[in-house]
Structures are given as structure tokens and as C-alpha cells.
C-alpha positions in Angstrom: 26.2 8.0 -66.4 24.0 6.0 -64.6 24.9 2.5 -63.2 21.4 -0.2 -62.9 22.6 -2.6 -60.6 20.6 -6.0 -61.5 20.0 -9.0 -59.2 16.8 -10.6 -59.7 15.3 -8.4 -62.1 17.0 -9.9 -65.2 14.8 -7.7 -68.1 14.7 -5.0 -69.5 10.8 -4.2 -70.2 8.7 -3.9 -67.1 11.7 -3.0 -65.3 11.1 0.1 -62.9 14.4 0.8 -61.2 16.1 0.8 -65.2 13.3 2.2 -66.7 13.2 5.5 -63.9 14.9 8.7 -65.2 15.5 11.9 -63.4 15.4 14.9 -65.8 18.4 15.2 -68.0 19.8 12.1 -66.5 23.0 11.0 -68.4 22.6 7.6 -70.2 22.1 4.4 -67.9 24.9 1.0 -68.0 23.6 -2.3 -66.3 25.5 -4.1 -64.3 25.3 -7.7 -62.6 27.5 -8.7 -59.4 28.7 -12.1 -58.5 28.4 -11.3 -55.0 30.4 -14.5 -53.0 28.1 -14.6 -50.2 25.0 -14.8 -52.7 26.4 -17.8 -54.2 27.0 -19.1 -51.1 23.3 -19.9 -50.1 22.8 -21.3 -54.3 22.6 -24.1 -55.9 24.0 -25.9 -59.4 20.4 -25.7 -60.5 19.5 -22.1 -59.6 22.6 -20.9 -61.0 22.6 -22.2 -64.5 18.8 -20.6 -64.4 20.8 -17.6 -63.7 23.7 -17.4 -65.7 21.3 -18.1 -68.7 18.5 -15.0 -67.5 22.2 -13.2 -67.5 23.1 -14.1 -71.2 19.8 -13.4 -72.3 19.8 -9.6 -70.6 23.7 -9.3 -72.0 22.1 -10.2 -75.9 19.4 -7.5 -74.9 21.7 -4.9 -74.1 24.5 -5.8 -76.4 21.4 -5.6 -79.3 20.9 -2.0 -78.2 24.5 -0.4 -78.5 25.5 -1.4 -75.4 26.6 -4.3 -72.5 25.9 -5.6 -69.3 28.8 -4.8 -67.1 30.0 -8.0 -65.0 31.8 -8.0 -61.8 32.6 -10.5 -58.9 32.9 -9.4 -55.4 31.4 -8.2 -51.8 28.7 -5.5 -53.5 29.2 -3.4 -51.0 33.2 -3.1 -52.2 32.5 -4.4 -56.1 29.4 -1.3 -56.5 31.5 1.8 -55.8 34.6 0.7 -57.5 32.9 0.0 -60.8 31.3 3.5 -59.8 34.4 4.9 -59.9 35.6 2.9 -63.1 32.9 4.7 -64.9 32.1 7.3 -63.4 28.9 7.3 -62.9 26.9 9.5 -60.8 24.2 7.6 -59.8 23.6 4.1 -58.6 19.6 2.2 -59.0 18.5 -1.0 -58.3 15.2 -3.1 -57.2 14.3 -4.0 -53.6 14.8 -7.7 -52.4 12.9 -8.8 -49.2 15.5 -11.3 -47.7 17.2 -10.9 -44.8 20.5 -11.5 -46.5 19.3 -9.2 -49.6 18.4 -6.2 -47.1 22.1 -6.9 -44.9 23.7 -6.5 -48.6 22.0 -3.3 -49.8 22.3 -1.9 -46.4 26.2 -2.2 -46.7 26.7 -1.7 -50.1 24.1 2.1 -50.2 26.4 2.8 -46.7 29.5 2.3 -48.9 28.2 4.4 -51.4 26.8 7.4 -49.7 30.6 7.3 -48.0 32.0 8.5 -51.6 29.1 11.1 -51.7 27.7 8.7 -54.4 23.9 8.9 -55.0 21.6 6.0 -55.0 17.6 5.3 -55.1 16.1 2.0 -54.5 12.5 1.0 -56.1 9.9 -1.3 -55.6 9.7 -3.7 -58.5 9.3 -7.2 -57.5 5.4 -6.7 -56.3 2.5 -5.1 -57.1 2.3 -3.6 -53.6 5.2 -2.7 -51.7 5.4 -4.1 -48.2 3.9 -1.2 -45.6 1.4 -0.2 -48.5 -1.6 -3.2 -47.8 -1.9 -2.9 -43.8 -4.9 -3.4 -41.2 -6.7 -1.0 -39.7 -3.8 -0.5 -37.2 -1.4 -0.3 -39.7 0.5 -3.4 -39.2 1.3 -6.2 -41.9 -1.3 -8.7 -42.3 -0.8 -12.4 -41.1 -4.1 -13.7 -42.7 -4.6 -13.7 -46.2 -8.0 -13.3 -46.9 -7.7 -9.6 -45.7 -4.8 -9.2 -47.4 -6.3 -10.3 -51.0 -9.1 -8.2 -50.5 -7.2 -5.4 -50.4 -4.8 -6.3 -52.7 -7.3 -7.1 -54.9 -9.1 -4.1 -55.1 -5.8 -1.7 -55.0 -5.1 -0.2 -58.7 -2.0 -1.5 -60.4 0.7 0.2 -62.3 1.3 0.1 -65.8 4.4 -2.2 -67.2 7.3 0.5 -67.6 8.8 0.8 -71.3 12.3 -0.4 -72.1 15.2 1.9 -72.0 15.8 3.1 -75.8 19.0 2.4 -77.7 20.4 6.4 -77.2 19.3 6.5 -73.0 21.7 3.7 -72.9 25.3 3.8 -71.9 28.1 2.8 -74.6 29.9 0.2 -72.7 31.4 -3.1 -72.7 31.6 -5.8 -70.4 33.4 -9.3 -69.8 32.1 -12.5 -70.7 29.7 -14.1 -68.4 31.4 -17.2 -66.4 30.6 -20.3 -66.9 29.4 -22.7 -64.1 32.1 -24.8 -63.3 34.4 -21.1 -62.9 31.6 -20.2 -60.7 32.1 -23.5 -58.3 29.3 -25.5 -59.2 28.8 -29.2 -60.6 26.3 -29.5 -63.8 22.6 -30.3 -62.1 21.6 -33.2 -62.3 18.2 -31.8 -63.1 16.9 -30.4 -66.2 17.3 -26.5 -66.3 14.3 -25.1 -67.8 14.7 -22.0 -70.2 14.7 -19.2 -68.4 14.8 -16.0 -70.2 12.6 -12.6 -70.9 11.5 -14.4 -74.5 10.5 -18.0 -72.8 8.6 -16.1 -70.0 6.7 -13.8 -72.4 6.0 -17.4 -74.6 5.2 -18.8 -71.4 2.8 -16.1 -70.2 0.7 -15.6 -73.5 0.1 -19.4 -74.0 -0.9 -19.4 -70.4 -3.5 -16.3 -70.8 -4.7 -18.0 -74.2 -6.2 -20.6 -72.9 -5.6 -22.5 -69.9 -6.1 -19.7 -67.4 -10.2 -19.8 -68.0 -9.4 -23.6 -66.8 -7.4 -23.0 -64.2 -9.8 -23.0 -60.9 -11.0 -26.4 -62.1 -7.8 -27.9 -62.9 -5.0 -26.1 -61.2 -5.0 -29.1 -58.2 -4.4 -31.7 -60.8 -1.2 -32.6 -61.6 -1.4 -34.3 -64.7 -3.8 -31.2 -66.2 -0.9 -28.9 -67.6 -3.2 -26.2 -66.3 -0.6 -23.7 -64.4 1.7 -21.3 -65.7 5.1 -22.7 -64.9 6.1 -18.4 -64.7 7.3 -18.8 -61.0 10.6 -19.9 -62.2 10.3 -16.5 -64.4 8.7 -14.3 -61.2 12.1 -15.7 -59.6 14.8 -14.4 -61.4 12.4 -11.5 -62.6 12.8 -12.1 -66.0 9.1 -11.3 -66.4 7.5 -8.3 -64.9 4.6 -8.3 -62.5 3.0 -5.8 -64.1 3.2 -6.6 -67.4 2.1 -10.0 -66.1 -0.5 -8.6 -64.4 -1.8 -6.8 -67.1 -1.6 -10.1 -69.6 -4.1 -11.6 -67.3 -6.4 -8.4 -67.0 -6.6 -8.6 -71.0 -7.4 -12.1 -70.7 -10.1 -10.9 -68.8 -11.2 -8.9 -71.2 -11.3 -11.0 -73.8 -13.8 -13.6 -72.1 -17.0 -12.5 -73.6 -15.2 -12.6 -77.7 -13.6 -16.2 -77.1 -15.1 -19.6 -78.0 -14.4 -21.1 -74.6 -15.1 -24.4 -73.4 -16.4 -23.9 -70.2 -18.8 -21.0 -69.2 -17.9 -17.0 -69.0 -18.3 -17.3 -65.4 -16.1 -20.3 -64.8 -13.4 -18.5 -67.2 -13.7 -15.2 -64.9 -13.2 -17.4 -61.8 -10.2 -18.9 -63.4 -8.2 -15.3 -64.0 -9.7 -14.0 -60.5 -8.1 -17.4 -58.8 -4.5 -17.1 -60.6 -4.7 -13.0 -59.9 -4.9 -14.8 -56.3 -1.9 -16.8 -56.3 0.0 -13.4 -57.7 -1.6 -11.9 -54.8 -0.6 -15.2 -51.7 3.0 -14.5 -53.3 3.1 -10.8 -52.8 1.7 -11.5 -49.1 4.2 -13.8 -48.6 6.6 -11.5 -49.5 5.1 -8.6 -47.1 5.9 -11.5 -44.6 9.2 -11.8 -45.0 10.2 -8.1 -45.0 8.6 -7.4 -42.0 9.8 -10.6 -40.2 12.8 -11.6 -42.1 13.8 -14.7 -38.9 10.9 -16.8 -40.6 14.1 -18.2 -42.7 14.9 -20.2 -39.8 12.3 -20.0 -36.9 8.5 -20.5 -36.6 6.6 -17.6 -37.3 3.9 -18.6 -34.8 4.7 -19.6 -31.7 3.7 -22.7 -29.1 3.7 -22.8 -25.1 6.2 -25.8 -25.3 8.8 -27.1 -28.0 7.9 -29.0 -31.0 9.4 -32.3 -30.6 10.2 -32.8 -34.1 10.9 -37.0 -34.6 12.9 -36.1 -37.4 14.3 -40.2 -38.1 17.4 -40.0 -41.0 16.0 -43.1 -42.6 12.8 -41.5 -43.1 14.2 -38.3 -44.2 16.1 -40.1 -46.6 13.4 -42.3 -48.3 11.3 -39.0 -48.8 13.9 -37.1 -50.0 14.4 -40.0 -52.7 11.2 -40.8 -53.7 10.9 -44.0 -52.0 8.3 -43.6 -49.1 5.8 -46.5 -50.4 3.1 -43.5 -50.6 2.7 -43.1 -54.7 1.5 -39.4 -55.0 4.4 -38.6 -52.3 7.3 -40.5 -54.4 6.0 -39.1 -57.7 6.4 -35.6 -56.7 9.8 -36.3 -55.3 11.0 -37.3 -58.1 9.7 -34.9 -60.1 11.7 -32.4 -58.3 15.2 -34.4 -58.5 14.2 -34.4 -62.6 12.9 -31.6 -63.3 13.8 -28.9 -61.0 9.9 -28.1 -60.2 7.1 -29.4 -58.9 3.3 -28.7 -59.2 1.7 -26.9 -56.3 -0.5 -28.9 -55.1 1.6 -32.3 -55.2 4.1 -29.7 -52.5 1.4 -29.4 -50.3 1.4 -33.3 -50.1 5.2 -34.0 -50.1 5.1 -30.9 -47.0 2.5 -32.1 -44.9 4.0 -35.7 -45.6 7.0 -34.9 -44.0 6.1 -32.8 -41.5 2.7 -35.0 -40.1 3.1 -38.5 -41.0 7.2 -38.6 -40.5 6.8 -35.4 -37.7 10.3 -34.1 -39.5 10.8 -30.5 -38.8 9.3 -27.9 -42.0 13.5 -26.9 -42.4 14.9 -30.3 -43.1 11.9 -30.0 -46.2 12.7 -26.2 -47.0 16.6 -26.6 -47.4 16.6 -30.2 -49.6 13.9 -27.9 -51.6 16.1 -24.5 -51.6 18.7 -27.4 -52.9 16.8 -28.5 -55.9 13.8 -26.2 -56.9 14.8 -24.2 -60.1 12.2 -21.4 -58.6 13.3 -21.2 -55.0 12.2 -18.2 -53.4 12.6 -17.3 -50.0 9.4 -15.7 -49.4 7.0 -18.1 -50.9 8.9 -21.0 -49.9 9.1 -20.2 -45.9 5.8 -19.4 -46.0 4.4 -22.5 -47.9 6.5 -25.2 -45.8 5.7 -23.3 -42.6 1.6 -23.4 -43.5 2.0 -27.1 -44.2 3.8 -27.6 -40.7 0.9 -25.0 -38.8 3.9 -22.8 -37.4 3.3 -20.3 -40.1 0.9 -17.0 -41.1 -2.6 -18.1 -41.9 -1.4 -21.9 -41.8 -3.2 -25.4 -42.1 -4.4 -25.9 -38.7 -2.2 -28.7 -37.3 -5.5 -31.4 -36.9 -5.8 -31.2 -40.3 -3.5 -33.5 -42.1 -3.2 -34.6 -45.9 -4.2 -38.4 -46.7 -1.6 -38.4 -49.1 -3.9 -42.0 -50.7 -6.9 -39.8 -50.5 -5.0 -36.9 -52.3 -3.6 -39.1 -55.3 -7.2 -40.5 -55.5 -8.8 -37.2 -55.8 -6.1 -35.4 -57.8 -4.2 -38.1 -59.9 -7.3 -40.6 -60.7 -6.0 -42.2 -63.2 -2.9 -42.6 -61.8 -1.0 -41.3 -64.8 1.2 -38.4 -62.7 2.3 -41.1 -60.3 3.0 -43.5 -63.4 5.1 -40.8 -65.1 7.3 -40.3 -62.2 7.4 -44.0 -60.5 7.7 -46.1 -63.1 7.9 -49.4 -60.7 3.9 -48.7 -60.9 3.4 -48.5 -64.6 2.0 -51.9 -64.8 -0.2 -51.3 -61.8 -4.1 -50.7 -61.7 -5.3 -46.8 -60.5 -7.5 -48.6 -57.6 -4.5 -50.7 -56.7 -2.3 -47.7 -56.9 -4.1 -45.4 -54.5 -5.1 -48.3 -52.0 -1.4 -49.3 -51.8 -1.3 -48.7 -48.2 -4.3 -51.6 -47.9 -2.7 -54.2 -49.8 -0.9 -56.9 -48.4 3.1 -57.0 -48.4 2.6 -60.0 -50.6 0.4 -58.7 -52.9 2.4 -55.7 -53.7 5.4 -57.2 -54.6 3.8 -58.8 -57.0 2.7 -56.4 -59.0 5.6 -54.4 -58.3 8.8 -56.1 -56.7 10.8 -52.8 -57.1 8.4 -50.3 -55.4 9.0 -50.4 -51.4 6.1 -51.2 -49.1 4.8 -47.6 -47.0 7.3 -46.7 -44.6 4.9 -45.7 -41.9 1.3 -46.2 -41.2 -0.6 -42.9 -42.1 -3.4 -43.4 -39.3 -0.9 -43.9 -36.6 1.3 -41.3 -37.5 -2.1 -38.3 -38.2 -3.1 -39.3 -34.7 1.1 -39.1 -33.1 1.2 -35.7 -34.9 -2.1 -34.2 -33.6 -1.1 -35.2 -30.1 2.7 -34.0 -30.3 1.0 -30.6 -31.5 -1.6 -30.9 -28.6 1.3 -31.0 -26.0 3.2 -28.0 -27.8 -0.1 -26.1 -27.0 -0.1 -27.2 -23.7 -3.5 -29.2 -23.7 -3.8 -31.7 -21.5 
């Protein structure tokens, strides 16, 4: 027998490390580990997400004659003793590209090969394994527009088949845990659904319809344009492949569909999510080549960043309660909802980082905390590009207006009114001019919403010049 050992690839279709079979290979058992110093670095939120990807994959298996094997434990000790228990001959699994995923599979394939037991790793997170999209030299790239090109143009795989009921191990495993067993509180935020059958449902609605529309109105909160998969390209309980290929059919399809816009603004709308598949994947190549990023700057300056980082204004951002509207909406929408749209992170980032010079970590760890879709990769690298210390990042004179950005990308105000209700009542012009209005006039139209806590102008020009002294300019 076979053992799978699954950690954030929680399907079965798609799946390369379960679906690979050597010739004659014995029937193939999945298997999930509760691995203590995982759980250490979770959260309530990402763990329920988890624990219901697990119950799905346990139905799925359970559905085809056999189980999802459970076990709690250091991997590297928990792997070879279920090994043993079965007696399997083989162990498989899919890479990670964390430093703490790496330090695990290091241990536990040591631990293994001690017992003379053998094990293969694959590749099934990305299109592109890191060390396969490189520059002329052959190193990683830091600068995505190379990278994309490339990635772009490089042929994909086809989305593996499912294991059949009879190449399937007839096993049974324990009951999953619950959370509280586990050592986590109920989130406060709602859990979105998160299994394979929400993220297929997901994708298809996605590539019906609203991915011709999405280069026009993926920056607009309100538009219910994106995906909402990266909670799904998280726990892997849909495959990029398959994913990939949903939006190459979608493609296809352009010329035979009554669309709304134009063929060639449809085309541009696939070609700009296939991007974003692609600014994850590089992010990723990041990370596995330079796995410190976690916790350091990935781009270094002459002198130290003197980070301001104030409690009080820490604090009021992390609540929602800055007195900048697009800012507090998006806040909040991550203490609800467990997500946030893309663009409204980019403003809550550079927020933080520029106007209340807070170091990127104190924003990565309160958003490793809450998000639903934390991932290491994407998340490093997108609060290091809003704080320019990262690959490819927002050059540190430019900062977001967070007024100008509600203007441009929340008009009508009605993101901002969803999430900071102290506003409803309020006018859009009012709204995104709050910073111009006099205390007196906002409290009357709304007593409960708090006046800015900083002065945006003041604060763009501190932050350039704190970044002009880490470079050493006069």
C-alpha cells in the first residue's frame, strides 16, 4: 500500500502527488497529520476552513470504498509510524514552499528513508515549479514582468484524474476533531465554505461570466467581479490546473457568447486573471528561494527603517476606526468576513505602512490572524510591495491617497457604507472629502464615526523622507 500524505492539497481531482502511480503500485490510503507545530502558527479562522476541506476529502474518500486516515503528532515521528501500522511501502505528498513546511518534510523524508521507507515528493501547488522560470543566468526572478512573460507563454499540464474506487486502499480512519479539541475558540468571523464542490461552484460561475469583466472591474470593491478561489488555492481544494484550464475554456468560448462588453475586452479580462495566477506562482518562486522574507525585508537599505510604529495607531487601524472611510471599511470587512478584496489590501497596507510608518509585520501577522486565505507566499510578498522592501515593490514615493482611492474605486460610497455603518446617512462627496470637513461638521452627520487620526499630507511627505534617510540621501 501506498500512503498520500495530505496537507494543503485537500482534493482528490487535480491532485498530482495522489493521482501518480508507479507500475503495479499497490492501492493508495490518504492520510492528514495534525502536526503541533503547524497549528502553532494557525488561527480559529484558518482552522475551521480546514477541518471542513478535511471533512469534505474524508466524504470523498469514504464515498469510494475507503477513508482518510487521521493522526496527531510531530510528522516526522506520526509519518513512519502510521507507515508501519499499515504497512505501506511508499510514502507521496505535494511540495510546500515555507520555511517551516520545507524544515518539516526535511525531517519527516530523513525519518523515513532511516526505516529504508521510500518516498517522492511532487510539484502540485503551481503551474511552474520554482527553478523551472529563471533569467538568463538562471536565477529566480525578482521582477514580475519577466517572470509573466515567461510564465505566460510556458505550456501547462493537464488536470490529473481522480484515483478510482479499486486503486484505493480499504481503510478506515478516526473521526476528524472538532475545534475546541484542537485548542481553538469559535472565530468570530464568518467561515466561508470551503470544500472541492464550493470551489468548483465557485470557479465555473466565475469563468461564466464575470471573468470577461474582470480587468474593468476587478479594483472595485463593491463590483463582485473576482473569484473569491484564493481561499480554495489555499487549502488546495481546487487544482491549478484544472483551474487553469476552466479559464482557457473560457477563453475559448469568447467568440459563441452574448457578452456585454467587446471580444477584446473579454480576452483582456481572462489574460489579466491568468496574471494574478501567474503574481501568485512568482510569489511563491520567491519564497522558496528566500524563505527569511517571513520575517526580514527582501530588499535591503544603507541605514535602518525607523518604523514609528505608535500602539494607538496600530490599534485604530486594526479596528476599523482610523477616520479614513475606504481604510475602516476594509478593516472591518476582514474582522467579519475573514477576506478582503485586493485592492481595498493594497490601501489598508500602504495605510499602515506610509501614513502611520508602522512596520509591513505588525500588518502581515494581525492579517495571518484573521484572513481565512492566509498564505505565506502571497502575503509576504504583497505587504512587503506596499512597504517598498519587497521584489518588484511600490516604489516608496509613491503612496496611496486612501480619499483619492475610495473616490476612484468606491464612488458611490456603497462598499464603505456596507462596512461603516456610522456613514450610512452620509453623502459620497462628503464621504470621500472627510479628511476636508471640519471636526464640527462631521460630527454632525456622523457623531459615532472618529475624526482622521493623522493628516495624510504630512504623514506621505514624513514617510518619503524617513525612506530618503534609509537610502542614505541627503
Amino acid at each position: 500500500m501506498r500512503l498520500h500524505w495530505h496537507r494543503r492539497d485537500l482534493r482528490a481531482t487535480d491532485n498530482r502527488g495522489l493521482a501518480h502511480r508507479e507500475e503495479g503500485e499497490t492501492p493508495v490510503a490518504g492520510l492528514f497529520v495534525f502536526d503541533p507545530q503547524v497549528l502553532e502558527h494557525a488561527s480559529s479562522i484558518r482552522v475551521a476552513c480546514l477541518l471542513q476541506a478535511l471533512e469534505a476529502l474524508k466524504e470523498w474518500y469514504r464515498n469510494n470504498d475507503s477513508d482518510l486516515l487521521i493522526a496527531h503528532g510531530d510528522s516526522s515521528a506520526v509519518v513512519p509510524d502510521v507507515v508501519i501500522e499499515y504497512g505501506a511501502s511508499r510514502v507521496t505528498w505535494n511540495e510546500d514552499y515555507s520555511g517551516l513546511a520545507r524544515e518539516r518534510d526535511r525531517a519527516t523524508r530523513a525519518a523515513l528513508e532511516d526505516q529504508g521507507i521510500d518516498c517522492r515528493s511532487f510539484h502540485d501547488a503551481i503551474c511552474h515549479e520554482p527553478g523551472s522560470i529563471t533569467t538568463n543566468k538562471g536565477t529566480y526572478y525578482s521582477v514580475f514582468t519577466y517572470f509573466w512573460k515567461k510564465w505566460r507563454d510556458r505550456e501547462k499540464e493537464s488536470p490529473y484524474d481522480p484515483p478510482t474506487p479499486e486503486t484505493l486502499a480499504d481503510v478506515s480512519g478516526e473521526e476528524l476533531p472538532t475545534l475546541e479539541e484542537l485548542g481553538f475558540d469559535q472565530p468570530e468571523a464568518t467561515a466561508p465554505v470551503v470544500t472541492s464542490g464550493a470551489a468548483q461552484e465557485r470557479a465555473e460561475a466565475f469563468c461564466d461570466g464575470p471573468i470577461y469583466r474582470y480587468a474593468d472591474e476587478r479594483d472595485y470593491p463593491d463590483a463582485s467581479t473576482t473569484s473569491r478561489l484564493s481561499v480554495d488555492l489555499k487549502y488546495g481544494t481546487i487544482g491549478i490546473r484544472d483551474l487553469y484550464a476552466m479559464t482557457e475554456r473560457a477563453a475559448s468560448r469568447i467568440d459563441d457568447t452574448d457578452l456585454e462588453g467587446s471580444p477584446e475586452t473579454a480576452r483582456e479580462g481572462v489574460e489579466t486573471f491568468q496574471q494574478q495566477l501567474a503574481w501568485r506562482e512568482f510569489y511563491a518562486h520567491v519564497l522558496a528561494y528566500n524563505p527569511h522574507v517571513v520575517t526580514e525585508n527582501f530588499s535591503g537599505y544603507q541605514h535602518e527603517i525607523e518604523w514609528r510604529n505608535d500602539p494607538e495607531e496600530l490599534e485604530a487601524w486594526q479596528a476599523g476606526k482610523t477616520g479614513y472611510p475606504i481604510v475602516d471599511a476594509g478593516m472591518r470587512q476582514l474582522l467579519e468576513e475573514s477576506w478582503v478584496h485586493n485592492r481595498v489590501r493594497m490601501i489598508v497596507a500602504s495605510f499602515l505602512t506610509k501614513d502611520l510608518l508602522i512596520d509591513w509585520r505588525e500588518g502581515y501577522d494581525w492579517y495571518r490572524r484573521h484572513l481565512a486565505d492566509h498564505d505565506t507566499a502571497n502575503d509576504t510578498g504583497g505587504w512587503q510591495w506596499a512597504a517598498s522592501t519587497g521584489t518588484d515593490a511600490q516604489p516608496y514615493f509613491r503612496v496611496f491617497n486612501p480619499m483619492k482611492q475610495g473616490a476612484d474605486y468606491d464612488p458611490e460610497a456603497a462598499y464603505i457604507k456596507q462596512y461603516v455603518p456610522e456613514l450610512e446617512g452620509v453623502s459620497p462627496s462628503d464621504i470621500h472629502t472627510w479628511h476636508e470637513l471640519s471636526s464640527e461638521r462631521r460630527s454632525e452627520l456622523a457623531p459615532e464615526y472618529p475624526d482622521p487620526i493623522v493628516d495624510h499630507s504630512e504623514r506621505r511627505e514624513a514617510a518619503i523622507a524617513m525612506f530618503e534617510r534609509a537610502r542614505g540621501e541627503d
